[in-house]
N, C-alpha and C positions, 0 to 999 in steps of 0.2 A: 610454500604453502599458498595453495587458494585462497583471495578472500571470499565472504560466506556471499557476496552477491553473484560474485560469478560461479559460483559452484551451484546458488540458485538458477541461476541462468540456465546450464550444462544441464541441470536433471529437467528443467522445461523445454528444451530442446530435444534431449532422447524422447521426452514422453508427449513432445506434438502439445504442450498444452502452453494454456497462455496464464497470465495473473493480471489482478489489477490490486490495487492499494485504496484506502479508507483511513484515514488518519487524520491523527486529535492531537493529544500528546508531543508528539514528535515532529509537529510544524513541517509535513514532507520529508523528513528527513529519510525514511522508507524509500520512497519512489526515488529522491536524489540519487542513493548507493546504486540501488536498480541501474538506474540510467548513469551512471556513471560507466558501465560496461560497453566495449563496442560492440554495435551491434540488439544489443537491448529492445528493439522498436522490434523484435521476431518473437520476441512472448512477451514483453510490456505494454498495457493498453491502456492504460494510463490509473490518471489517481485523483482520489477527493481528501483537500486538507481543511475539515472542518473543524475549527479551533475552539467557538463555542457553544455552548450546549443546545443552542436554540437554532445553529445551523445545523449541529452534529443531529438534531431531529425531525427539522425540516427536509433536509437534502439527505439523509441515510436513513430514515424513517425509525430510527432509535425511538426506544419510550421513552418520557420525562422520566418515569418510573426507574427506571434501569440509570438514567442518566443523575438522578439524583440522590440513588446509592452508590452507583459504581464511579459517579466522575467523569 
C-alpha cells in the first residue's frame, strides 16, 4: 500500500499541478512527509511553519479574529 504522500504526489503529477503548505499545529510536519518522497521538488514549492499566532497573521494574513476562535 501507498503511503498517502506519495499517492499525493502521483495525483499532482498526472494533473500538471503543484502545492505548497501553510502550517501551525504540526510544526512542518506536512511539508516533511511531502518531501520525504523522491522526487517531490516536481510539485512541492515549498512551505510556511508559522507556530504562533502573531506570525500565523503577520506572514499568512490570518485574522486575530479567526485566530482567536479557531487557534
Amino acid at each position: 500500500m501507498k503511503r498517502i504522500e506519495e499517492e499525493i504526489g502521483r495525483l499532482l503529477l498526472a494533473r500538471g499541478a503543484r502545492m505548497g503548505t501553510a502550517e501551525s499545529c504540526t510544526g512542518g510536519r506536512i511539508a516533511s512527509r511531502i518531501t520525504s518522497v523522491p522526487g517531490s521538488s516536481a510539485y512541492f514549492a515549498g512551505g510556511v511553519v508559522s507556530y504562533r499566532n502573531e506570525v500565523t497573521n503577520q506572514a499568512l494574513g490570518v485574522r486575530g479574529e479567526d485566530l482567536a476562535q479557531f487557534g
